[in-house]
Backbone as JSON Lines, residues from 0, in Angstrom:
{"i":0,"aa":"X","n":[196.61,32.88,67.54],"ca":[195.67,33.81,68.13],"c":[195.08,34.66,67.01]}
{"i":1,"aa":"X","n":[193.66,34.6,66.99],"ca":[193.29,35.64,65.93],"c":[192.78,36.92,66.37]}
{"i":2,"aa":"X","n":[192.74,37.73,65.69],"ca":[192.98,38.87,66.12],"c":[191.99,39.78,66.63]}
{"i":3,"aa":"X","n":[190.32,39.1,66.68],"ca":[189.42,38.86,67.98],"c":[190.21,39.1,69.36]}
{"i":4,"aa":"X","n":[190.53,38.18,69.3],"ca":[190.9,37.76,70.6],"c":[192.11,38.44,71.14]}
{"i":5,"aa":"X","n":[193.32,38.88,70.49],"ca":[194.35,39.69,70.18],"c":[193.48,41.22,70.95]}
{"i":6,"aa":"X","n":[192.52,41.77,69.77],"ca":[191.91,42.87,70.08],"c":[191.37,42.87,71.57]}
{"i":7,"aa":"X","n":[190.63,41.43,72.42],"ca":[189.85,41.83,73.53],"c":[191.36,41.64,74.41]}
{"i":8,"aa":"X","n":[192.05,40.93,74.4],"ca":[192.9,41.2,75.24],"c":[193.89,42.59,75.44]}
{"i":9,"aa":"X","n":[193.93,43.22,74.34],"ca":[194.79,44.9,74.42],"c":[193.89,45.66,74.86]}
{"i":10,"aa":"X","n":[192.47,45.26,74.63],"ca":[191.35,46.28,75.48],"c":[191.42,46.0,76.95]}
{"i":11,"aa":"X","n":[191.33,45.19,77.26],"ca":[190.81,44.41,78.35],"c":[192.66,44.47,79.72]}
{"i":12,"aa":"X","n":[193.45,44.71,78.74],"ca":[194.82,44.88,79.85],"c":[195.0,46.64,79.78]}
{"i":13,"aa":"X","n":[194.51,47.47,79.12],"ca":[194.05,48.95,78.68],"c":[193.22,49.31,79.84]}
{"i":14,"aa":"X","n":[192.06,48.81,79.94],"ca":[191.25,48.79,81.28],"c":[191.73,48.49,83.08]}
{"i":15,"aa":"X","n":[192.29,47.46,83.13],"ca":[192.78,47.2,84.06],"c":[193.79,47.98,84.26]}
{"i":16,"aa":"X","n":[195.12,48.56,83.36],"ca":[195.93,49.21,83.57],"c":[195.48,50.69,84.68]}
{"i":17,"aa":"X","n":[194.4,51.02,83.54],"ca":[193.94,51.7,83.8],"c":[193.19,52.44,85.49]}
{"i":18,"aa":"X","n":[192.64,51.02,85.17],"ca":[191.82,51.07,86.96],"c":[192.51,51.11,87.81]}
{"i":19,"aa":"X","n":[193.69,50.01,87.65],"ca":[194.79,50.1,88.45],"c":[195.43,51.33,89.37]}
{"i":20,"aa":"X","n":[195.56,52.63,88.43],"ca":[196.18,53.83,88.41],"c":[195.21,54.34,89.03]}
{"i":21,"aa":"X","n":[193.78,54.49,88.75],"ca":[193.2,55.51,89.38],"c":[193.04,54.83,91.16]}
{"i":22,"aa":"X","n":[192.68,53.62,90.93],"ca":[192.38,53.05,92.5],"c":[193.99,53.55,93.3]}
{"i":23,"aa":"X","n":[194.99,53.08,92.61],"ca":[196.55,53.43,93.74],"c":[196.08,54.64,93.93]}
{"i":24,"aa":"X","n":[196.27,55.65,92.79],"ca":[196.05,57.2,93.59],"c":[195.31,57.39,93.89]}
{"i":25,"aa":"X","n":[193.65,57.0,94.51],"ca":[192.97,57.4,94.85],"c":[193.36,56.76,96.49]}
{"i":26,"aa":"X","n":[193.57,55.48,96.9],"ca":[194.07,55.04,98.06],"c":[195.12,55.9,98.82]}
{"i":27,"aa":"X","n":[195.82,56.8,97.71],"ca":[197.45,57.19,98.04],"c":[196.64,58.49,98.44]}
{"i":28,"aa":"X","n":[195.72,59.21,97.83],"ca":[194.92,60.32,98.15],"c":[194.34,60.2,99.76]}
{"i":29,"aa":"X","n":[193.64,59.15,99.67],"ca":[192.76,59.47,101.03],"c":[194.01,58.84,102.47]}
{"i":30,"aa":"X","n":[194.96,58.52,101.9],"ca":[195.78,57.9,103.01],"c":[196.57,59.59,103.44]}
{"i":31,"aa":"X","n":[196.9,60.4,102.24],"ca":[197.17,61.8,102.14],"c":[196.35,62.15,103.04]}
{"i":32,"aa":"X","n":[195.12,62.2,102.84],"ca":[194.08,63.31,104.12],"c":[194.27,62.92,105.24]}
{"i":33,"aa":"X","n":[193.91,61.48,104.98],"ca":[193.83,60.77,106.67],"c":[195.02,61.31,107.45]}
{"i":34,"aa":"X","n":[196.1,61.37,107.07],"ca":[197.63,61.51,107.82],"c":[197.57,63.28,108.13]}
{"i":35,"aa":"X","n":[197.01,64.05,106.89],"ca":[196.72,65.17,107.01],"c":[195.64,65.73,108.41]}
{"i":36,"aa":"X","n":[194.8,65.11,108.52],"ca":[193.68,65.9,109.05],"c":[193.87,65.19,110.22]}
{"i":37,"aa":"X","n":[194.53,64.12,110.92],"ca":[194.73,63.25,112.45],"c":[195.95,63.79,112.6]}
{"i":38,"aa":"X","n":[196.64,64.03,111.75],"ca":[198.05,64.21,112.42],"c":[199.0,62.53,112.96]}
{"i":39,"aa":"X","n":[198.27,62.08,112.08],"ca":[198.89,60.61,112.1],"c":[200.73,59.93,111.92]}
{"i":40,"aa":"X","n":[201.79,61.05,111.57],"ca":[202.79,61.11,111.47],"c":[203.39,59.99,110.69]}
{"i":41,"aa":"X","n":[202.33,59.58,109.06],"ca":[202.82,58.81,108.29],"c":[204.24,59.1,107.29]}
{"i":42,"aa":"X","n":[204.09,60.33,106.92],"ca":[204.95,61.31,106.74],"c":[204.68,61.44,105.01]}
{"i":43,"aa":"X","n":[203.32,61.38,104.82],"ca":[202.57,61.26,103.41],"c":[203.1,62.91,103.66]}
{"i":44,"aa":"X","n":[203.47,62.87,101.55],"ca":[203.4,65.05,101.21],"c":[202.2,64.95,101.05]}
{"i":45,"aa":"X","n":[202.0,66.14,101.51],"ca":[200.91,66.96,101.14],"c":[200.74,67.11,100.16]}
{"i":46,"aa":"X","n":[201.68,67.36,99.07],"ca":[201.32,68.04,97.9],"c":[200.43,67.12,96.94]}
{"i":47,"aa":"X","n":[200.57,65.91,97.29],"ca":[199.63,64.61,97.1],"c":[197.88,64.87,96.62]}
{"i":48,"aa":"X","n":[197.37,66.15,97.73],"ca":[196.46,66.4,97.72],"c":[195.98,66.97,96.89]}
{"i":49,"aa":"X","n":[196.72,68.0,96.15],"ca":[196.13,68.47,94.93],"c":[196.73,67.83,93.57]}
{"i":50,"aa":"X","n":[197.89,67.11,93.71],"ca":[198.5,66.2,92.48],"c":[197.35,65.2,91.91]}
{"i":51,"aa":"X","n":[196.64,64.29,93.31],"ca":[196.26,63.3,92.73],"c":[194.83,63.92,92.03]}
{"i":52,"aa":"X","n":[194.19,64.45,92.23],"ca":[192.92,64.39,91.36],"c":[193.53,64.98,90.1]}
{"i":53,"aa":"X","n":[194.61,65.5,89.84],"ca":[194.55,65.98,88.19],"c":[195.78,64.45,87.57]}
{"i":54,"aa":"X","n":[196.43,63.97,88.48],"ca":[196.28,62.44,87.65],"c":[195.3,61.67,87.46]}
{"i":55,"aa":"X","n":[194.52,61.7,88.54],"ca":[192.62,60.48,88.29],"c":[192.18,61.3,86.77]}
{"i":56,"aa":"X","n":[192.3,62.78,87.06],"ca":[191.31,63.73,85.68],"c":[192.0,63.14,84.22]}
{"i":57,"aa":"X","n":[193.42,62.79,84.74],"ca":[194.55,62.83,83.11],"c":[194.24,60.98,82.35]}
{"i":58,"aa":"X","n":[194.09,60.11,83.93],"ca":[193.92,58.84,83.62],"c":[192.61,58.48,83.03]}
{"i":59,"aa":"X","n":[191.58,59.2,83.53],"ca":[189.96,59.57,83.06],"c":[190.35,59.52,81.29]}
{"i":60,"aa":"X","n":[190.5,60.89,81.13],"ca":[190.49,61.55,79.77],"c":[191.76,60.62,78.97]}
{"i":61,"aa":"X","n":[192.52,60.19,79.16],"ca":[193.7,58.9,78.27],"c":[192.17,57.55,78.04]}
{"i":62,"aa":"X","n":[191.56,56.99,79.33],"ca":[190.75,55.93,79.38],"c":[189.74,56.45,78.2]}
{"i":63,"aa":"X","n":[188.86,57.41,77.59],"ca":[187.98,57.97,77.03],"c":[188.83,57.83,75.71]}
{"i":64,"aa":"X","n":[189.62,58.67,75.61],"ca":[190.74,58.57,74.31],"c":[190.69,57.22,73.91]}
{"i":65,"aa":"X","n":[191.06,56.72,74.77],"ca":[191.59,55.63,74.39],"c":[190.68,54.27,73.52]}
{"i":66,"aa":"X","n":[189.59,54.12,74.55],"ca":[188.32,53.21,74.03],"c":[187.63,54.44,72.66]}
{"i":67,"aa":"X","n":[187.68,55.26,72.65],"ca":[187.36,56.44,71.17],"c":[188.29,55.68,70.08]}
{"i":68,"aa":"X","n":[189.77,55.41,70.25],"ca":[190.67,54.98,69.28],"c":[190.36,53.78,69.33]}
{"i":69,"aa":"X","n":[190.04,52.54,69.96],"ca":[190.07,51.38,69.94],"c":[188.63,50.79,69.32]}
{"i":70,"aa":"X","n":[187.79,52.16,69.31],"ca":[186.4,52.24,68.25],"c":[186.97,52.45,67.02]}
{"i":71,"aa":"X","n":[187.52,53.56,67.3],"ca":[188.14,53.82,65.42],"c":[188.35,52.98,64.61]}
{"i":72,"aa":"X","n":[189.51,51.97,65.21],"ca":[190.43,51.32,64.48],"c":[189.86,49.69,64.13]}
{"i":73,"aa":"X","n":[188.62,49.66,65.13],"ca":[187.59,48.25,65.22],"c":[188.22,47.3,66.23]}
{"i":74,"aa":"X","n":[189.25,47.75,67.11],"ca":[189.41,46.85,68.47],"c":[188.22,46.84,68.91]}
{"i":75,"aa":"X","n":[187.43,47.48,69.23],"ca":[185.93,47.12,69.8],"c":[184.62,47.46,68.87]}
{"i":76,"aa":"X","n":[183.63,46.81,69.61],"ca":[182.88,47.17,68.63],"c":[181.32,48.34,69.43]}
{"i":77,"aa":"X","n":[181.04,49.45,68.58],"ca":[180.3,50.32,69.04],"c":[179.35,49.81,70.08]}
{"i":78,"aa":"X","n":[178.34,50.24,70.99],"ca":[177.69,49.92,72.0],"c":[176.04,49.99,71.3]}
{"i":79,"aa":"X","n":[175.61,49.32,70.54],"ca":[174.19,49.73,69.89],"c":[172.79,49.44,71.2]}
């Protein structure tokens, strides 16, 4: 494997990891309201509600970091 290819694949499982995390908590969020605001007796915490957007904000700002370092170092290449 050369290291092309090495590089698109650590980007490319970086991303998905990524998406991964924000889509669960964002699903785990609105399943939070829904149970919240019907009274649906899923027995979702509440505290869910204000947790998850400052994990989406933390997974955001790591994703930004992250493709910034993977510019640095020449895992990818700039967007001209």
């Amino acid at each position: 494997m050369n290291l092309d290819s090495y590089n698109r694949r650590v980007v490319s499982s970086f991303n998905r990891t990524s998406t991964g995390i924000i889509v669960a908590v964002s699903l785990m969020w609105l399943a939070t309201a829904a149970d919240s605001l019907f009274n649906l007796d899923w027995g979702w915490d509440k505290k869910g509600l204000w947790i998850a957007p400052i994990i989406i904000c933390v997974a955001i700002v790591v994703r930004v970091a992250g493709h910034g370092i993977f510019q640095l170092v020449g895992a990818i290449q700039p967007r001209k």
